[in-house]
C-alpha positions as CSV (number, residue, x, y, z in Angstrom):
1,X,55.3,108.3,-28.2
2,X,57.4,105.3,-27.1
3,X,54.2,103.0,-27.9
4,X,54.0,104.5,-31.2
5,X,57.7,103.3,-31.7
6,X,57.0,100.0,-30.3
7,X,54.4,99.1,-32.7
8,X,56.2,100.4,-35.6
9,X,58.8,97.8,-34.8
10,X,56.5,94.8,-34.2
11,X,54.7,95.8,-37.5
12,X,58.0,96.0,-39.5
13,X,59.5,92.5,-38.1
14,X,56.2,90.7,-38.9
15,X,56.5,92.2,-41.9
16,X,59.9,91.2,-42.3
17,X,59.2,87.1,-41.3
18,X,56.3,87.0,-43.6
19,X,58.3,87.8,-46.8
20,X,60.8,85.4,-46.6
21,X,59.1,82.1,-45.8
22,X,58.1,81.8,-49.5
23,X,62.0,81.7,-50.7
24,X,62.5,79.5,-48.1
25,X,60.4,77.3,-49.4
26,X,60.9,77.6,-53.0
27,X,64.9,76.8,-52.4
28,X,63.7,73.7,-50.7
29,X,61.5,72.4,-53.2
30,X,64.4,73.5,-56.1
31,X,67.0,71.5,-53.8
32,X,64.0,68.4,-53.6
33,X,63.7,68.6,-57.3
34,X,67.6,68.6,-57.9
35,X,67.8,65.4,-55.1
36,X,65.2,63.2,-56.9
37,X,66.9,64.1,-60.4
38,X,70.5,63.2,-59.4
39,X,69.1,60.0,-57.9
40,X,67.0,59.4,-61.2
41,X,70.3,59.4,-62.9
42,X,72.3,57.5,-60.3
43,X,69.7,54.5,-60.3
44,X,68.6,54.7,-64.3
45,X,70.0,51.4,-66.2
46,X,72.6,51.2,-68.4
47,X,71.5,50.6,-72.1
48,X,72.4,47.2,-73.5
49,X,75.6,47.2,-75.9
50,X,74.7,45.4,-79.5
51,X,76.4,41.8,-79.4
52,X,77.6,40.8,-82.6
53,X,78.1,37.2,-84.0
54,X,80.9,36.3,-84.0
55,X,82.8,35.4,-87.4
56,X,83.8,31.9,-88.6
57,X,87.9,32.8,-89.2
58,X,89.7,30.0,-89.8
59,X,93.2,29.5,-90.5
60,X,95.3,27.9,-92.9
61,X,98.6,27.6,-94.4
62,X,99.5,29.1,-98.0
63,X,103.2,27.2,-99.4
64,X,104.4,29.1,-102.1
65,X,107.9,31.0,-102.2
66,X,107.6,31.3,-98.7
67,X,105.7,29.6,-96.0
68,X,102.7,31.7,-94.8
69,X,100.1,31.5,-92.5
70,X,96.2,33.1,-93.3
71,X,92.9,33.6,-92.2
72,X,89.5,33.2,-94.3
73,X,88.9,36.6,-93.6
74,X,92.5,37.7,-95.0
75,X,91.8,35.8,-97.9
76,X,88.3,37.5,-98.4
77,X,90.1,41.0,-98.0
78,X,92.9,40.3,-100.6
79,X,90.0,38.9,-102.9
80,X,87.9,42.2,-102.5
81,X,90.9,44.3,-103.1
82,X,92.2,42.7,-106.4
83,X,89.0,41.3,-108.0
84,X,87.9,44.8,-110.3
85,X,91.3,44.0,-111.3
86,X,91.1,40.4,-111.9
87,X,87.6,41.1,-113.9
88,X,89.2,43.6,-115.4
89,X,92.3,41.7,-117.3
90,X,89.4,39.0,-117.9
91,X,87.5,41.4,-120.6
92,X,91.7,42.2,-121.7
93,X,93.4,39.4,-122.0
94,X,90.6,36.5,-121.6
95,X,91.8,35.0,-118.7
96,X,89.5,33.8,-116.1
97,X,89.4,36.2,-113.4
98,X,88.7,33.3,-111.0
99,X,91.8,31.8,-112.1
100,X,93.9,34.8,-111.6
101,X,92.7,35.7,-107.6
102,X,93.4,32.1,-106.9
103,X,96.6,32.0,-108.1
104,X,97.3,35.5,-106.7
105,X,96.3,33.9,-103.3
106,X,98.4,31.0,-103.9
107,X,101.6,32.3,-104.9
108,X,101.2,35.3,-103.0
109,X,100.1,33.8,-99.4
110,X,96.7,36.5,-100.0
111,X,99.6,39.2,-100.3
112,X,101.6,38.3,-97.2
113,X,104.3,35.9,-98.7
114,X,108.2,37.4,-99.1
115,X,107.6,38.2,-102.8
116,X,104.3,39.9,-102.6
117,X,105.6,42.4,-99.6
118,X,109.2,43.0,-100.6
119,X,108.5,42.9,-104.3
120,X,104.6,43.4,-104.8
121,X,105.5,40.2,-107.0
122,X,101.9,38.4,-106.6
123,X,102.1,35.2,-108.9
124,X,105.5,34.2,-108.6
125,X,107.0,35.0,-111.7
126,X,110.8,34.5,-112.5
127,X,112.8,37.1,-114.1
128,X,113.6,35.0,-117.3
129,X,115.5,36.4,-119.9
130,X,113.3,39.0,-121.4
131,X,113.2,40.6,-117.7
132,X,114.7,44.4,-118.2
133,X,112.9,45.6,-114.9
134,X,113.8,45.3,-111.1
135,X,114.5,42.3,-109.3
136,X,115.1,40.4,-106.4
137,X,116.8,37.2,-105.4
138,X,115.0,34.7,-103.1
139,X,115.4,30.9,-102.3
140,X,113.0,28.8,-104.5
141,X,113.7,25.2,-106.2
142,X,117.4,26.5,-106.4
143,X,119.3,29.2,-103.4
144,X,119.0,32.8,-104.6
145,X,116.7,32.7,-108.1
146,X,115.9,36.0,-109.7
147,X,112.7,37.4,-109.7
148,X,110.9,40.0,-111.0
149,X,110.3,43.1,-108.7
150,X,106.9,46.1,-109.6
151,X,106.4,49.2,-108.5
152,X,102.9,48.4,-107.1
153,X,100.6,45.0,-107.1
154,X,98.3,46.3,-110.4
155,X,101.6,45.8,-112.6
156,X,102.0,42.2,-111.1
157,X,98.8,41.6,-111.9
158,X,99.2,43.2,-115.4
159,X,102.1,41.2,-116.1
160,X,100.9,38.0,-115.1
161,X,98.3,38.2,-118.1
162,X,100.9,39.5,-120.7
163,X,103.5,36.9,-119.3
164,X,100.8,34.0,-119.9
165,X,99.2,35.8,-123.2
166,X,103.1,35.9,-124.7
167,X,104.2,32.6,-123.9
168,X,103.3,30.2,-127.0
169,X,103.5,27.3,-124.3
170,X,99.9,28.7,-122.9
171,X,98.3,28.6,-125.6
172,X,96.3,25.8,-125.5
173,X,94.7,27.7,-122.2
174,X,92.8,30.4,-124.4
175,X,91.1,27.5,-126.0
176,X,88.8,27.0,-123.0
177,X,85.8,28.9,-122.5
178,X,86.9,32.2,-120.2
179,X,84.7,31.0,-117.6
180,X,85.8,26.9,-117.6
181,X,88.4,27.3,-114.2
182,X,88.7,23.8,-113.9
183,X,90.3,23.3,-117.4
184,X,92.5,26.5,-117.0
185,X,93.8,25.3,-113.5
186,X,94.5,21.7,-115.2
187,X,96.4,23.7,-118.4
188,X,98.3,25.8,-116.4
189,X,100.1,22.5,-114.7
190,X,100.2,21.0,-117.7
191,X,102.1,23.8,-119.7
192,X,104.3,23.9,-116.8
193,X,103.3,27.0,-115.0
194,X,103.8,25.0,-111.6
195,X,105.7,21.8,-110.5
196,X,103.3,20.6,-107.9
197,X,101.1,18.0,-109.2
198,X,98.5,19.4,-106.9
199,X,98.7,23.1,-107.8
200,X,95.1,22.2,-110.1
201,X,93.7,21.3,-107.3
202,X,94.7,24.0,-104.6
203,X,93.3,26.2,-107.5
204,X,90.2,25.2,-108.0
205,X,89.9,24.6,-103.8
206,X,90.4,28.4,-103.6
207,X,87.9,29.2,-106.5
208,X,85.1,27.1,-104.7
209,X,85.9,28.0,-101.1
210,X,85.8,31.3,-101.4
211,X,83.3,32.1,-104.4
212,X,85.7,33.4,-107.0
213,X,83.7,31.8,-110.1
214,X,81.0,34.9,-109.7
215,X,83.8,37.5,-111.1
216,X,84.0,35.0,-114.1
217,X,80.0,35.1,-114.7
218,X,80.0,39.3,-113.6
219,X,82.1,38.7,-116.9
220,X,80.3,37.1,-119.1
221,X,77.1,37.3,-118.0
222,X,76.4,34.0,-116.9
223,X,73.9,33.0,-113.6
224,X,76.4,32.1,-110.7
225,X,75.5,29.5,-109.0
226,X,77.1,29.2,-105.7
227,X,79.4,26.0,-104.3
228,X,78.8,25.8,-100.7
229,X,82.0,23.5,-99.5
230,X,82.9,23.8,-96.0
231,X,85.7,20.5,-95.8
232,X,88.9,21.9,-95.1
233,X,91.4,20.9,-97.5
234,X,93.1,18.0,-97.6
235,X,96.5,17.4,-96.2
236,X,99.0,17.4,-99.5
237,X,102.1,16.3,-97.7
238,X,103.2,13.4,-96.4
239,X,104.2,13.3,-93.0
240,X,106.7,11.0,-91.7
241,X,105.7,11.2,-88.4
242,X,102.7,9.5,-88.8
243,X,104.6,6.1,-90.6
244,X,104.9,3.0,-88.2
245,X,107.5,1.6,-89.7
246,X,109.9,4.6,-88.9
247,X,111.2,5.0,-85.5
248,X,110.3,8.4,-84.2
249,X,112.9,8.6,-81.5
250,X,113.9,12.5,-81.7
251,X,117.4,11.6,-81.2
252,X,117.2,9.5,-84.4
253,X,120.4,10.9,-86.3
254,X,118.0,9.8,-89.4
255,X,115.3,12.6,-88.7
256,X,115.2,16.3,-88.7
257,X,112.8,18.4,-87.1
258,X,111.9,21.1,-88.8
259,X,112.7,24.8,-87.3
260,X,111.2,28.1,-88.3
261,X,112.5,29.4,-91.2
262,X,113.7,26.4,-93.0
263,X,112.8,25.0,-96.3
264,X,113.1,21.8,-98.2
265,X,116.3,23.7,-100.1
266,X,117.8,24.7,-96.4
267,X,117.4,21.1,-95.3
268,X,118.5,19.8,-97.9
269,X,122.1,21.6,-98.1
270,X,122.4,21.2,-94.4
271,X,122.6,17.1,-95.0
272,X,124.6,17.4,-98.3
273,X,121.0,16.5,-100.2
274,X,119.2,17.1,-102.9
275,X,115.6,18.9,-102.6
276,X,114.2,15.8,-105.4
277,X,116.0,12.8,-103.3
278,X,115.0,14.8,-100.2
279,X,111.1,14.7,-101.0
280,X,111.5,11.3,-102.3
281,X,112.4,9.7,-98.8
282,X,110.0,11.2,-97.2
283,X,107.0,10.4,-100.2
284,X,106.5,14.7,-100.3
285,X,104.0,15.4,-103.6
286,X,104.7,19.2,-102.9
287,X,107.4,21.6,-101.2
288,X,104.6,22.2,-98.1
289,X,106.8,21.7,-94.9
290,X,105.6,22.4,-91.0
291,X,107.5,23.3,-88.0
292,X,107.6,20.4,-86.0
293,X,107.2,17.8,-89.1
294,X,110.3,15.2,-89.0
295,X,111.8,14.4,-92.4
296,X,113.8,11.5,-93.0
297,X,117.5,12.8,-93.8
298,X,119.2,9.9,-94.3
């Protein structure tokens, strides 16, 4: 009897060992399989990241009510923002829509100057006498001048047309062909839109730097042909600095550096000036000041 029991328990434990070796060895080759995939993953490369060319931004200086200072890729933004505009008061009104972006770059400093932020005033324009809307005051030729003040940059734009369609002094301009820029930017310095003898040409630098004669041909219909001009502009200002026969001592009572924030009509009321005898002594074609730049005060 007690070898009957004997066997019964050698039988049972054999049977026992052989049934679990197989899980044994399935958990091993599981934990193998998990080992090699976590290492997969720990020694797999990283994917490349793109690389993208990098952009040719240069910038420049806008001088119109205010001093302001741009990129080429701010410019392109303000022109892709307000051209269905611009093409749009070109059908209206007639005027080149190349013409109105570059002056709407120009006087507005690409919609960063003063006027264009605190007023959405985009070309400049004065309040006049006809002016029944909102205004501001602002330092231009004289301290505190009026200007007109919209509600949003479309009536700027809007109103530029009807100011220059209801002004009999401008009306030469519709004479020209809509899409002849160069004779528009020459007509609106000879009707008197601008003082600066160079305003024509800062125009008609914009309109070939930056493409804007295609919105006149989208226009009319016209094949656009581009103008690839990459000089930079030239410098419009005279700069004392650079004249020999002036001595540039910095503590020359007869000089002033020019600060942040000033103007030729600060400048000039600090040394008892005025801004026409100011740009005279220093041989200034425009109002176009730096920081840095050292006028002749006396």
């Amino acid at each position: 009897m007690i070898k009957k029991i004997v066997l019964l328990l050698v039988i049972l434990a054999l049977a026992s060992c052989s049934s679990s070796k197989p899980a044994i060895a399935t958990t091993k080759k599981a934990a193998a399989v998990q080992t090699r995939t976590a290492s997969a993953k720990r020694t797999a490369p990283a994917k490349p990241t793109a690389k993208y060319p990098s952009t040719n931004n240069t910038t420049e200086v806008i001088q119109s009510t205010s001093k302001t200072v741009v990129t080429s890729d701010l410019i392109n933004n303000y022109v892709l923002q307000y051209k269905d505009i611009a093409m749009g008061n070109m059908k209206t009104y007639g005027i080149p829509a190349s013409i109105i972006l570059a002056q709407g770059i120009l006087e507005s400093g690409a919609g960063r100057g003063d006027l264009a932020v605190d007023a959405n005033n985009h070309f400049g324009i004065k309040c006049h006498n006809d002016w029944l809307g909102e205004s501001v005051r602002h330092d231009d030729d004289s301290a505190q001048e009026c200007f007109r003040k919209y509600p949003q940059a479309s009536e700027s734009y809007r109103d530029h047309a009807l100011f220059l369609v209801g002004k009999k002094r401008y009306a030469t301009l519709f004479t020209y062909e809509k899409d002849d820029y160069k004779s528009w930017a020459k007509g609106l310095r000879a009707a008197g839109y601008a003082t600066d003898p160079k305003y024509p040409d800062k125009l008609i630098s914009y309109i070939e730097r930056y493409n804007l004669h295609q919105y006149d041909c989208q226009v009319t219909g016209r094949n656009y042909v581009p103008i690839n001009t990459s000089a930079p502009p030239k410098k419009s200002s005279y700069d004392v600095a650079s004249d020999p026969k002036i001595n540039m001592n910095s503590n020359d009572p007869n000089l002033y550096e020019v600060q942040k924030g000033d103007t030729l009509y600060s400048i000039s009321k600090k040394f008892n000036l005025l801004v026409d005898d100011l740009k005279q002594k220093n041989n200034l074609t425009d109002n176009a000041i730096s920081i840095g730049q050292r006028l002749k005060v006396k």
